[in-house]
mmCIF file of the N, C-alpha and C atoms, coordinates in Angstrom:
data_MODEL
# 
_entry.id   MODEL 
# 
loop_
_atom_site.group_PDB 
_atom_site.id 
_atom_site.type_symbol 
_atom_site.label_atom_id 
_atom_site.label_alt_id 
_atom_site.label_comp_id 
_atom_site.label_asym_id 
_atom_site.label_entity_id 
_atom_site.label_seq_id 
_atom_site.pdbx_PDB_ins_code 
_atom_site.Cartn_x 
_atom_site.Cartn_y 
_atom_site.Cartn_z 
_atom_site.occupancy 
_atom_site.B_iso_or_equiv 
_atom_site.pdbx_formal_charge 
_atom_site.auth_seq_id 
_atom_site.auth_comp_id 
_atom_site.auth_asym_id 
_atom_site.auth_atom_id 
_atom_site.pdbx_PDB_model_num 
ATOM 1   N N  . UNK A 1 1  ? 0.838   -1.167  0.000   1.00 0.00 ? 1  UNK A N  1 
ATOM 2   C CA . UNK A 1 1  ? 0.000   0.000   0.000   1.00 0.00 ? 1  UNK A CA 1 
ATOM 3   C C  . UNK A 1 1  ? 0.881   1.227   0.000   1.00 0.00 ? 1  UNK A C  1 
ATOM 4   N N  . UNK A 1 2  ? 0.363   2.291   -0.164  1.00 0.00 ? 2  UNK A N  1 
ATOM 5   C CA . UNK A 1 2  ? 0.816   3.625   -0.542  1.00 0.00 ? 2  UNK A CA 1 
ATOM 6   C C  . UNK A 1 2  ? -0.026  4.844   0.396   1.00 0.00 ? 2  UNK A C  1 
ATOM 7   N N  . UNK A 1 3  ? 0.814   5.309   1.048   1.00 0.00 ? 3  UNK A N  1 
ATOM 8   C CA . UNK A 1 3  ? 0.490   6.597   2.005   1.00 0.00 ? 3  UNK A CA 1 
ATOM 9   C C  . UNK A 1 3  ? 1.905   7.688   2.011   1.00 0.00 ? 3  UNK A C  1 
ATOM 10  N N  . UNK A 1 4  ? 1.240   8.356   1.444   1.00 0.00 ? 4  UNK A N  1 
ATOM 11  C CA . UNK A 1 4  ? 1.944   10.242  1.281   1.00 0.00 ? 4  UNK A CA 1 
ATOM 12  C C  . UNK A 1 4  ? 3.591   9.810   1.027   1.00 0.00 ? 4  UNK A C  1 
ATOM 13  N N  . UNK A 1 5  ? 3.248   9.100   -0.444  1.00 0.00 ? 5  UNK A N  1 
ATOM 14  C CA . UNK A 1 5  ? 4.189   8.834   -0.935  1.00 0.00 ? 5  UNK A CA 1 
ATOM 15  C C  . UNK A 1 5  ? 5.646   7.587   -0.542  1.00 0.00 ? 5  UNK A C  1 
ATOM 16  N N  . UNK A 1 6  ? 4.794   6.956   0.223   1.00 0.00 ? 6  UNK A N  1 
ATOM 17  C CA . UNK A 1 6  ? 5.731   5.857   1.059   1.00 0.00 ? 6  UNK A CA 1 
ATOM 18  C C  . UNK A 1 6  ? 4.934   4.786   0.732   1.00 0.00 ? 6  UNK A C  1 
ATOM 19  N N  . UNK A 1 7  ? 5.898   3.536   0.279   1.00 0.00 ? 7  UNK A N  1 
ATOM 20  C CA . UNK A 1 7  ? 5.271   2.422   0.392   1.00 0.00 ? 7  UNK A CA 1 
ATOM 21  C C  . UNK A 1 7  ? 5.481   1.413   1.990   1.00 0.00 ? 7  UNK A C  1 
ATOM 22  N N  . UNK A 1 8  ? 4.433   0.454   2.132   1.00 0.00 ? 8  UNK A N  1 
ATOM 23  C CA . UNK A 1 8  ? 4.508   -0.140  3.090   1.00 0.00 ? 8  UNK A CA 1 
ATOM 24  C C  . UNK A 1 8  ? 3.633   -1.505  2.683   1.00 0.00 ? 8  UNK A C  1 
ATOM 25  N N  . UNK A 1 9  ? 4.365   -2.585  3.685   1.00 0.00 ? 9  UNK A N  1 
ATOM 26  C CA . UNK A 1 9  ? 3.529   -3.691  3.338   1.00 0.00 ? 9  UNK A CA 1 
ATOM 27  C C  . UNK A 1 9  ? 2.868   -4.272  4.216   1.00 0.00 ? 9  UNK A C  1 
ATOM 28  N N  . UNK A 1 10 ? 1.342   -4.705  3.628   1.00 0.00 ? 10 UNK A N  1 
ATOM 29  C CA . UNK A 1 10 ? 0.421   -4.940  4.608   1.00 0.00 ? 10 UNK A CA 1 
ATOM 30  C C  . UNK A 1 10 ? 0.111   -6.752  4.944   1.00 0.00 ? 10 UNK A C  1 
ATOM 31  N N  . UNK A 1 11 ? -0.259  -7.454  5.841   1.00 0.00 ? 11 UNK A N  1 
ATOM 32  C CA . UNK A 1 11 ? -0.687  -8.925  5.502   1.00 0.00 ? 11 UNK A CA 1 
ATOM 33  C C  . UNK A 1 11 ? -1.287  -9.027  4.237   1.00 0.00 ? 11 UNK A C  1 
ATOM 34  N N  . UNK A 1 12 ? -0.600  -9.595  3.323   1.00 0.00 ? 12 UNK A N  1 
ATOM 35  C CA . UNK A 1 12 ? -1.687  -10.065 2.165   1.00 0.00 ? 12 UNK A CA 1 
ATOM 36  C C  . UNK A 1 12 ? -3.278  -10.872 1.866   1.00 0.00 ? 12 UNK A C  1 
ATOM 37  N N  . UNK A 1 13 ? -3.672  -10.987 3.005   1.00 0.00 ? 13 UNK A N  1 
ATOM 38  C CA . UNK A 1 13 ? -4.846  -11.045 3.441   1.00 0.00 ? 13 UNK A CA 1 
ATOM 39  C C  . UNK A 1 13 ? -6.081  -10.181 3.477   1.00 0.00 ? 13 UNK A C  1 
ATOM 40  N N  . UNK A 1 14 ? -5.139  -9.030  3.342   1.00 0.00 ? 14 UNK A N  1 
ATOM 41  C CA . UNK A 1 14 ? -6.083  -7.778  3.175   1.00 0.00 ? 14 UNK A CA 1 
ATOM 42  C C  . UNK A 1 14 ? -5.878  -7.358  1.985   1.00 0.00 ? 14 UNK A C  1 
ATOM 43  N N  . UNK A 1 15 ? -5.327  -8.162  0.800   1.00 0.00 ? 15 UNK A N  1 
ATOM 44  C CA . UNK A 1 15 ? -5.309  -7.428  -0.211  1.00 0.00 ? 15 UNK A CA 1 
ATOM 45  C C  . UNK A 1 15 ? -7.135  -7.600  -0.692  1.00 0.00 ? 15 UNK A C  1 
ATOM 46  N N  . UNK A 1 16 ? -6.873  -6.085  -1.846  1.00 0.00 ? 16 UNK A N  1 
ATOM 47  C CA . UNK A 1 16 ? -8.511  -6.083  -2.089  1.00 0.00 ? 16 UNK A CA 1 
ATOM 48  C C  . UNK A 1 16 ? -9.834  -5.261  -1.009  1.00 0.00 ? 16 UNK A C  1 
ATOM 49  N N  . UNK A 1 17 ? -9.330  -5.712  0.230   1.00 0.00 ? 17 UNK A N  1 
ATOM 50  C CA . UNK A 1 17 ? -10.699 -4.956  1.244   1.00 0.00 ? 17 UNK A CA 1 
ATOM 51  C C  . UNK A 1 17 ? -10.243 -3.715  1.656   1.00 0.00 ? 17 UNK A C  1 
ATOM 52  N N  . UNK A 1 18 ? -11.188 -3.319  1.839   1.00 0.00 ? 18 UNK A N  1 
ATOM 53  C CA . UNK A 1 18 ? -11.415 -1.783  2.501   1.00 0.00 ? 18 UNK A CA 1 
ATOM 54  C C  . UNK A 1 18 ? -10.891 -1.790  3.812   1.00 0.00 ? 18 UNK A C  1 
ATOM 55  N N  . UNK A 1 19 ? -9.702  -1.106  4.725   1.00 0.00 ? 19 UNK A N  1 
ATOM 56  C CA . UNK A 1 19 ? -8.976  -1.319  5.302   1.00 0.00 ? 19 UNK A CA 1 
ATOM 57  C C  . UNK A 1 19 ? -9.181  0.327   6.523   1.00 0.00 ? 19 UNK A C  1 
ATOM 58  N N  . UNK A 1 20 ? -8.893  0.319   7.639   1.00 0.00 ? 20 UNK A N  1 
ATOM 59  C CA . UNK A 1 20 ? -8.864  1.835   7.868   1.00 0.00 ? 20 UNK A CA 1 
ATOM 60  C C  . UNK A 1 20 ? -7.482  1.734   8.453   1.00 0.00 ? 20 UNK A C  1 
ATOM 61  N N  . UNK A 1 21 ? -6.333  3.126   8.362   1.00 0.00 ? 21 UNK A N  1 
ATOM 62  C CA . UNK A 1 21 ? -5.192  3.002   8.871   1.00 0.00 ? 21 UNK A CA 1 
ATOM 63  C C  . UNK A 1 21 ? -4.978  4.432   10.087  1.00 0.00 ? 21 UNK A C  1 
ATOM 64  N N  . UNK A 1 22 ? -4.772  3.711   10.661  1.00 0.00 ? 22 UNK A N  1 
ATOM 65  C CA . UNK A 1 22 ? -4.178  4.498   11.839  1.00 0.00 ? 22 UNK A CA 1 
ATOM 66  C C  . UNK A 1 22 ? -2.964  4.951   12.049  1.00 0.00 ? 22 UNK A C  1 
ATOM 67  N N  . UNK A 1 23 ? -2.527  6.550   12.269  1.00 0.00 ? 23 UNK A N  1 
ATOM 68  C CA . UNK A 1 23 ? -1.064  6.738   12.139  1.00 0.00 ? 23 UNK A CA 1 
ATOM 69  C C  . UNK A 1 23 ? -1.087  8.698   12.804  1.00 0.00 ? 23 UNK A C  1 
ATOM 70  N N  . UNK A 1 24 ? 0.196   8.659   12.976  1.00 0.00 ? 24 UNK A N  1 
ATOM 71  C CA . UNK A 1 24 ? 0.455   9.898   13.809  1.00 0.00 ? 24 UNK A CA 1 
ATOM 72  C C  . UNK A 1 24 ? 0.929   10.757  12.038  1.00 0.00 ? 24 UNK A C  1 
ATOM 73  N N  . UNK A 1 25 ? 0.515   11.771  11.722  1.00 0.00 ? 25 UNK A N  1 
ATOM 74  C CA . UNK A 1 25 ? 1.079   11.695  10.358  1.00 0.00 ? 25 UNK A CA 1 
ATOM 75  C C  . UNK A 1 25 ? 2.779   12.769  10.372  1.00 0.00 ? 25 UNK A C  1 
ATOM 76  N N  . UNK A 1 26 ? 2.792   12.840  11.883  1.00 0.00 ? 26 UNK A N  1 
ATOM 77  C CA . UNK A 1 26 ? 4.401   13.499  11.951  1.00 0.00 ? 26 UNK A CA 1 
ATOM 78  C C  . UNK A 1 26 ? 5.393   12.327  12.165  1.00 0.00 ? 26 UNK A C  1 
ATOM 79  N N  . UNK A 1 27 ? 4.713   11.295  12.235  1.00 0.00 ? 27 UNK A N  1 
ATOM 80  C CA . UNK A 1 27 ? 5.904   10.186  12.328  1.00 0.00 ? 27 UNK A CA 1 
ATOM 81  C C  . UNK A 1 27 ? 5.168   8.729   11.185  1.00 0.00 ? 27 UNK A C  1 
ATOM 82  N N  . UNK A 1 28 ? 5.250   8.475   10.550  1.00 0.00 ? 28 UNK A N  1 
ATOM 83  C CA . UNK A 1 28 ? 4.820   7.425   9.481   1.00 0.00 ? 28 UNK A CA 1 
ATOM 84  C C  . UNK A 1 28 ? 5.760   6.433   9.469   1.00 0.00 ? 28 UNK A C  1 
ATOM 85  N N  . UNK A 1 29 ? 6.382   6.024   10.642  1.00 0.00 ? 29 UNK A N  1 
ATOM 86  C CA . UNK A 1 29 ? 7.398   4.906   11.075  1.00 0.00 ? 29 UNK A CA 1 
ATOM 87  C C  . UNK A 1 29 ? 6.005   3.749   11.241  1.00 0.00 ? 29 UNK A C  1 
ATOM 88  N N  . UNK A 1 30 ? 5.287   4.300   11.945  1.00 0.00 ? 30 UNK A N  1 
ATOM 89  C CA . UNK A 1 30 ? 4.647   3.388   12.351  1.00 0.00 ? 30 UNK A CA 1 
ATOM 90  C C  . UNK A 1 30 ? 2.879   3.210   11.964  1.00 0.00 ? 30 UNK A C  1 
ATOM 91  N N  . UNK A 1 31 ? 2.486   2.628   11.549  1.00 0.00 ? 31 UNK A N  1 
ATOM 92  C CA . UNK A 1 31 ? 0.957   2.529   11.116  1.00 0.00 ? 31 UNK A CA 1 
ATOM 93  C C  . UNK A 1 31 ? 0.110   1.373   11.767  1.00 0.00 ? 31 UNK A C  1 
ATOM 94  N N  . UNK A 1 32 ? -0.791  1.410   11.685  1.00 0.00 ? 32 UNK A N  1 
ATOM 95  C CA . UNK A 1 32 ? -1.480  0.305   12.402  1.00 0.00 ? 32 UNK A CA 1 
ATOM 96  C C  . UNK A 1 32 ? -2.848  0.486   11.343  1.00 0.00 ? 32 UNK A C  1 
ATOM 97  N N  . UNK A 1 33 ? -2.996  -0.896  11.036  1.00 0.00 ? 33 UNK A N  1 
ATOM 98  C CA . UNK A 1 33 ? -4.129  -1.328  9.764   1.00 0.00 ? 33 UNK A CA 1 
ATOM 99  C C  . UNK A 1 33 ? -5.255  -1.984  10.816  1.00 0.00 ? 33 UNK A C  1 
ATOM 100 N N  . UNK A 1 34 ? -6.363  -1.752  10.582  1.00 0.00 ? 34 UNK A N  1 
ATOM 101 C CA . UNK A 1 34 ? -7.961  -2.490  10.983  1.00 0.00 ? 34 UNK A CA 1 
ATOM 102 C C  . UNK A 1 34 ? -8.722  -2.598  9.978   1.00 0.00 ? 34 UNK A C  1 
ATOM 103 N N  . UNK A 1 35 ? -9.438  -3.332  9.833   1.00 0.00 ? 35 UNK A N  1 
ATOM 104 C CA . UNK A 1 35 ? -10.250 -4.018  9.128   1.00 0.00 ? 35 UNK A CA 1 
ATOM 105 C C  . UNK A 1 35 ? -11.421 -4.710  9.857   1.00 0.00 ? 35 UNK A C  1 
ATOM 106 N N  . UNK A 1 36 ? -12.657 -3.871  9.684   1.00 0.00 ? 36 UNK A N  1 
ATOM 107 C CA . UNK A 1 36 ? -14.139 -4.211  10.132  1.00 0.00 ? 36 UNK A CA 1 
ATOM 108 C C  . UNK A 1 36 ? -14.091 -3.990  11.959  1.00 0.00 ? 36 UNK A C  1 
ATOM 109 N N  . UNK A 1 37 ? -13.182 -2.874  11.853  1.00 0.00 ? 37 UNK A N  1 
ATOM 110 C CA . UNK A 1 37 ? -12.998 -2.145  13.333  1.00 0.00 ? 37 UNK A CA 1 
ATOM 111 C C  . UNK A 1 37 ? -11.906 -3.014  13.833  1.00 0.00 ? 37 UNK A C  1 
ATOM 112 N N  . UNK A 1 38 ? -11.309 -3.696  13.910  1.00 0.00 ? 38 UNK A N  1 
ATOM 113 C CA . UNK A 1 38 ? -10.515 -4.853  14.223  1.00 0.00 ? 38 UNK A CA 1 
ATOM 114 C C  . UNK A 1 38 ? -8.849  -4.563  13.916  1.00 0.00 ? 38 UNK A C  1 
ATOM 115 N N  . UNK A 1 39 ? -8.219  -4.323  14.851  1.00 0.00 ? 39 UNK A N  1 
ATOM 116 C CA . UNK A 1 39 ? -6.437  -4.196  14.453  1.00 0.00 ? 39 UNK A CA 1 
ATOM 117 C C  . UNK A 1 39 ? -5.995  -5.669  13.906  1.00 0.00 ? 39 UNK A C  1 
ATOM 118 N N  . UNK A 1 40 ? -5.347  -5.418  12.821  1.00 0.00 ? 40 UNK A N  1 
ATOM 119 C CA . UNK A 1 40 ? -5.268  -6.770  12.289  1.00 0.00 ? 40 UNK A CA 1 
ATOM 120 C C  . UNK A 1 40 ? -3.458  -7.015  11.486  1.00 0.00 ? 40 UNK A C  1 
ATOM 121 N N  . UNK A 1 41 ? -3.025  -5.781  12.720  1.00 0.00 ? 41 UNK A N  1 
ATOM 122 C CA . UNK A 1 41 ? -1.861  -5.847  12.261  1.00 0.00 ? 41 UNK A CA 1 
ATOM 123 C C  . UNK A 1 41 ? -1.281  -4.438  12.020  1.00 0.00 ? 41 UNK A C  1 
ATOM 124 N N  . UNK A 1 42 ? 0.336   -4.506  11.556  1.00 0.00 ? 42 UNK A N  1 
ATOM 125 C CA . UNK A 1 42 ? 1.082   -3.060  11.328  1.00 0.00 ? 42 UNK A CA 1 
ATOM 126 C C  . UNK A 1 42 ? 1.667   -3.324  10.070  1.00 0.00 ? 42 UNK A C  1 
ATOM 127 N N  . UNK A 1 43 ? 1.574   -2.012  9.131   1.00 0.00 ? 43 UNK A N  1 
ATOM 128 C CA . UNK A 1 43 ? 2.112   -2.029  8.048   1.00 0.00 ? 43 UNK A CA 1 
ATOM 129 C C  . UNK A 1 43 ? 3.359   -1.594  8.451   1.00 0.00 ? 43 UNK A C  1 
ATOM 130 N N  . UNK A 1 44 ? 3.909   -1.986  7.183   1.00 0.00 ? 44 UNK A N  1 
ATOM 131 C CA . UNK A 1 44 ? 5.720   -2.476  7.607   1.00 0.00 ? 44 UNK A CA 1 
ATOM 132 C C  . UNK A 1 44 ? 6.379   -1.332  6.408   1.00 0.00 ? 44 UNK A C  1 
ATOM 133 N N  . UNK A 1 45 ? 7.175   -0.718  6.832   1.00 0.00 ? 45 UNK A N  1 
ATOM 134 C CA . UNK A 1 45 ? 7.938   0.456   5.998   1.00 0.00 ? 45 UNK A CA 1 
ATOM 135 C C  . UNK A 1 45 ? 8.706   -0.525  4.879   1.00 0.00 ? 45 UNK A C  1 
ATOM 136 N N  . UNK A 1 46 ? 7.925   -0.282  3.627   1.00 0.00 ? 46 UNK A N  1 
ATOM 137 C CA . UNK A 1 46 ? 9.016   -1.153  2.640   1.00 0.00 ? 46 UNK A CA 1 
ATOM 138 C C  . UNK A 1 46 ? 9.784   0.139   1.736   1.00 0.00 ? 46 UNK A C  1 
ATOM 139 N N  . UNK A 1 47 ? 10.672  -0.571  1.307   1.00 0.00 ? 47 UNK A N  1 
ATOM 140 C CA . UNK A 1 47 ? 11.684  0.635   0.415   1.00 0.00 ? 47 UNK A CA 1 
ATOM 141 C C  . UNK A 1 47 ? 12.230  0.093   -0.620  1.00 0.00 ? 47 UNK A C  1 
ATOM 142 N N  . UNK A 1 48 ? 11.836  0.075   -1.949  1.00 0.00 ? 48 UNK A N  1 
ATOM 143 C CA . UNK A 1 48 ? 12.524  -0.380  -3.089  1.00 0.00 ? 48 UNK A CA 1 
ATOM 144 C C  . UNK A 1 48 ? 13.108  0.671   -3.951  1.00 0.00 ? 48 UNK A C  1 
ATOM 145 N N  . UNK A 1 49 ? 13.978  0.632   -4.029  1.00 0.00 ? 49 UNK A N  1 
ATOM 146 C CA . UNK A 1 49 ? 15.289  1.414   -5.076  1.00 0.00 ? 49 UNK A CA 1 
ATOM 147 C C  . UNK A 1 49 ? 15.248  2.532   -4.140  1.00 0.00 ? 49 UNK A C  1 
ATOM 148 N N  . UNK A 1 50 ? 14.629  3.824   -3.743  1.00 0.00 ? 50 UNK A N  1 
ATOM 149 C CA . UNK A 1 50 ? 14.818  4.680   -2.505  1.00 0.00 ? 50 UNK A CA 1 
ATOM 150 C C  . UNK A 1 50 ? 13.880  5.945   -3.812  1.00 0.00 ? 50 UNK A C  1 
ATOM 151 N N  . UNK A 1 51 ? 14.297  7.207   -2.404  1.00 0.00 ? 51 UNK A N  1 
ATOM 152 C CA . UNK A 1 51 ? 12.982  8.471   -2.977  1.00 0.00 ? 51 UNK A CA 1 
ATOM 153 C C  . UNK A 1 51 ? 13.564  8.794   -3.968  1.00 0.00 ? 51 UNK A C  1 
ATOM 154 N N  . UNK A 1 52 ? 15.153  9.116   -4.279  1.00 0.00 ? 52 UNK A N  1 
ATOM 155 C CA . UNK A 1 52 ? 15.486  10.083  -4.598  1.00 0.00 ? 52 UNK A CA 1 
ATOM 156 C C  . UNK A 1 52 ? 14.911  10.292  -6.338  1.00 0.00 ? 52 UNK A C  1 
ATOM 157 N N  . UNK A 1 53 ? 14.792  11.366  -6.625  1.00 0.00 ? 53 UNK A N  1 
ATOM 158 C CA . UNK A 1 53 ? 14.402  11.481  -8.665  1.00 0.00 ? 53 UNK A CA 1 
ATOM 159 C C  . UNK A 1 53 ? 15.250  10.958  -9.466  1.00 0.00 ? 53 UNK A C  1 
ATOM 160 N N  . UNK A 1 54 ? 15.050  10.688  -10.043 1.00 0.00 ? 54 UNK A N  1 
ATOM 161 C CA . UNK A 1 54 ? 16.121  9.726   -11.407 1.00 0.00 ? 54 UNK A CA 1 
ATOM 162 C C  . UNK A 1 54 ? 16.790  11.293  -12.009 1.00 0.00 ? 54 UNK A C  1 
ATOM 163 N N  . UNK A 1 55 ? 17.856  11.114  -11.690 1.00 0.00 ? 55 UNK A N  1 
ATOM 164 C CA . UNK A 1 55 ? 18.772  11.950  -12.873 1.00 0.00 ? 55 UNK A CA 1 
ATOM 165 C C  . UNK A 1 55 ? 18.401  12.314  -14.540 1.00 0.00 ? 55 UNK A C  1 
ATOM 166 N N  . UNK A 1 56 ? 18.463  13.883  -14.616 1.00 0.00 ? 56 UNK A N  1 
ATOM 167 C CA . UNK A 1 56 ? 17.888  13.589  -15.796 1.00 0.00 ? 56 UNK A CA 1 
ATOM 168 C C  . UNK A 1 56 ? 18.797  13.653  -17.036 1.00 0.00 ? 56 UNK A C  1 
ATOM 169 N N  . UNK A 1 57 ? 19.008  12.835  -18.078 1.00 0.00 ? 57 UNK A N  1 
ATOM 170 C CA . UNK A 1 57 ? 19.915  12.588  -19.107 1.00 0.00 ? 57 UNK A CA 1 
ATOM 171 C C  . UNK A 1 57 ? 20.367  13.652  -19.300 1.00 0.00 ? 57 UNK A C  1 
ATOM 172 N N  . UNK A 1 58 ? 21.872  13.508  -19.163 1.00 0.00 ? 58 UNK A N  1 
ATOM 173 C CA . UNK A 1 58 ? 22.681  15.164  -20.055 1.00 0.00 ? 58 UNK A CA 1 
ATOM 174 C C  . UNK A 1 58 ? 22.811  15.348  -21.363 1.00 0.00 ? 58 UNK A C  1 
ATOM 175 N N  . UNK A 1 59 ? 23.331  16.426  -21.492 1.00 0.00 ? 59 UNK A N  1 
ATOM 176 C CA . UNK A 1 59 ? 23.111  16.867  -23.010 1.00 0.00 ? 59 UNK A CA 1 
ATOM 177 C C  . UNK A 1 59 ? 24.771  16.235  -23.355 1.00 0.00 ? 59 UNK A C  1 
ATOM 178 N N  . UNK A 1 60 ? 24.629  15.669  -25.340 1.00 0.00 ? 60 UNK A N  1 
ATOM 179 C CA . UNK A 1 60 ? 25.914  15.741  -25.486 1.00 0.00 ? 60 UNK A CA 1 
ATOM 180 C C  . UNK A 1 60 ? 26.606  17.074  -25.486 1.00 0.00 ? 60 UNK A C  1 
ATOM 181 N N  . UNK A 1 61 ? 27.722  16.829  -25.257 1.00 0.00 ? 61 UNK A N  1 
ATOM 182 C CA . UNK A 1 61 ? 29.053  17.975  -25.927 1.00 0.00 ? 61 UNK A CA 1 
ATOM 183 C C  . UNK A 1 61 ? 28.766  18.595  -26.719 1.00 0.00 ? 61 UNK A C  1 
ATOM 184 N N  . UNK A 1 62 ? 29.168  20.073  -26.695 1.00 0.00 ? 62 UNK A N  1 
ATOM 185 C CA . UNK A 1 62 ? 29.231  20.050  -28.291 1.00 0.00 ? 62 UNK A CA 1 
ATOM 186 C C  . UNK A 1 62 ? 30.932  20.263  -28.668 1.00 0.00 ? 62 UNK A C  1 
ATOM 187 N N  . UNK A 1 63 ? 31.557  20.218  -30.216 1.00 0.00 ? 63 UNK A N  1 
ATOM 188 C CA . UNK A 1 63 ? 32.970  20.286  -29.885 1.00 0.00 ? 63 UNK A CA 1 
ATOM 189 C C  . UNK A 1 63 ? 33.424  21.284  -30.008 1.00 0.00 ? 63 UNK A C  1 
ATOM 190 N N  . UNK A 1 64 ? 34.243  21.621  -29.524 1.00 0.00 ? 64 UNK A N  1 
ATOM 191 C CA . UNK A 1 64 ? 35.217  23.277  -29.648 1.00 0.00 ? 64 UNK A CA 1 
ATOM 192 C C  . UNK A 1 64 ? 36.052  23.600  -30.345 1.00 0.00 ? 64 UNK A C  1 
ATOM 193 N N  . UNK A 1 65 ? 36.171  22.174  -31.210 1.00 0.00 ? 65 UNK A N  1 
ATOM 194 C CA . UNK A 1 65 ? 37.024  22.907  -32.107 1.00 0.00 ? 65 UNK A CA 1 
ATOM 195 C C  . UNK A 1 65 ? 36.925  23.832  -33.350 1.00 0.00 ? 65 UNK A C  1 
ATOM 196 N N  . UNK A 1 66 ? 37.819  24.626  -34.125 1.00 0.00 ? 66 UNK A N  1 
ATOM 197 C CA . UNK A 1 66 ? 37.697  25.905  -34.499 1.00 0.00 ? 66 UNK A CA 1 
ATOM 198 C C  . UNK A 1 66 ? 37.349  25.309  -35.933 1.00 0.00 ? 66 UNK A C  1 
ATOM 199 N N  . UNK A 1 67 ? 36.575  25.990  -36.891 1.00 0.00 ? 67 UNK A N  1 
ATOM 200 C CA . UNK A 1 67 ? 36.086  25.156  -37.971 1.00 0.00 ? 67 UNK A CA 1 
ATOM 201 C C  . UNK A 1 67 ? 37.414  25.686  -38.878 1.00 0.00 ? 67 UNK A C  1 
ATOM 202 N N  . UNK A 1 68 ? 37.486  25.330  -40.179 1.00 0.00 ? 68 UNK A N  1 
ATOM 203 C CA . UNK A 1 68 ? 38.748  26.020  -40.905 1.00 0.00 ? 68 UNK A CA 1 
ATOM 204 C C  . UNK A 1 68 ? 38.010  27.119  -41.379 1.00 0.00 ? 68 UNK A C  1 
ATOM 205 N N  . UNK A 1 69 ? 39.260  28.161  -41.630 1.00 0.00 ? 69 UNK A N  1 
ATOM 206 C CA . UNK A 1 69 ? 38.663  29.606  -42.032 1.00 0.00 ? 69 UNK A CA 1 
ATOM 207 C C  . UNK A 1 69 ? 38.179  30.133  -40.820 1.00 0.00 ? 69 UNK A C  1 
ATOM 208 N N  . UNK A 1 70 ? 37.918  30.060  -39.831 1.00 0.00 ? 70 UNK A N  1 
ATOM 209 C CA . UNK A 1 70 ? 37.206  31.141  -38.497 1.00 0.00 ? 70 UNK A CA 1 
ATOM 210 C C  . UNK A 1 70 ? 38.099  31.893  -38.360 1.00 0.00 ? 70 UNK A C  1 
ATOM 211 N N  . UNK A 1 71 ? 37.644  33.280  -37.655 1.00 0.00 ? 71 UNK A N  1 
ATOM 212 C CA . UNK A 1 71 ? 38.575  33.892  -37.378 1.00 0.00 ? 71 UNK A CA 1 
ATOM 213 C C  . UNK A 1 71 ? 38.284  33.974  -35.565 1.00 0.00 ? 71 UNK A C  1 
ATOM 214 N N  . UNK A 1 72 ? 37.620  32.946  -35.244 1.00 0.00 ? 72 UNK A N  1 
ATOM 215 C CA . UNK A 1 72 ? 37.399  33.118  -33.323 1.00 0.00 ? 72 UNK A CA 1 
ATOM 216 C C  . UNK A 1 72 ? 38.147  32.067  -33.347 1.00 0.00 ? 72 UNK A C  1 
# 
């Protein structure tokens, strides 16, 4: 599952149902999942590849050298 941009993983048991999550939203270390009023567990901070933005492709070169005939 997905909350304010963080993934986390829940029992796969709950995949599919309507779920309510409980959480302090100055600290998102920790969550707590219920289902039909019922705590049925804590979603777990998962992290694949990390936040940061993908780099964006540089430009080629261009070359400096002086063409024949210039006078720069």
């Amino acid at each position: 599952m997905s909350l304010h941009g963080n993934s986390y993983e829940v029992d796969p048991m709950l995949s599919g149902m309507r779920v309510e999550l409980v959480f302090d939203p100055f600290d998102l270390a920790e969550i707590e999942v219920r289902a039909s009023g019922k705590m049925t567990g804590k979603a777990v901070p998962h992290r694949v590849g990390g936040t940061r933005a993908r780099r964006r492709a540089r430009r080629p070169r261009r070359s400096r050298r002086r063409r024949p005939g210039s006078t720069t």
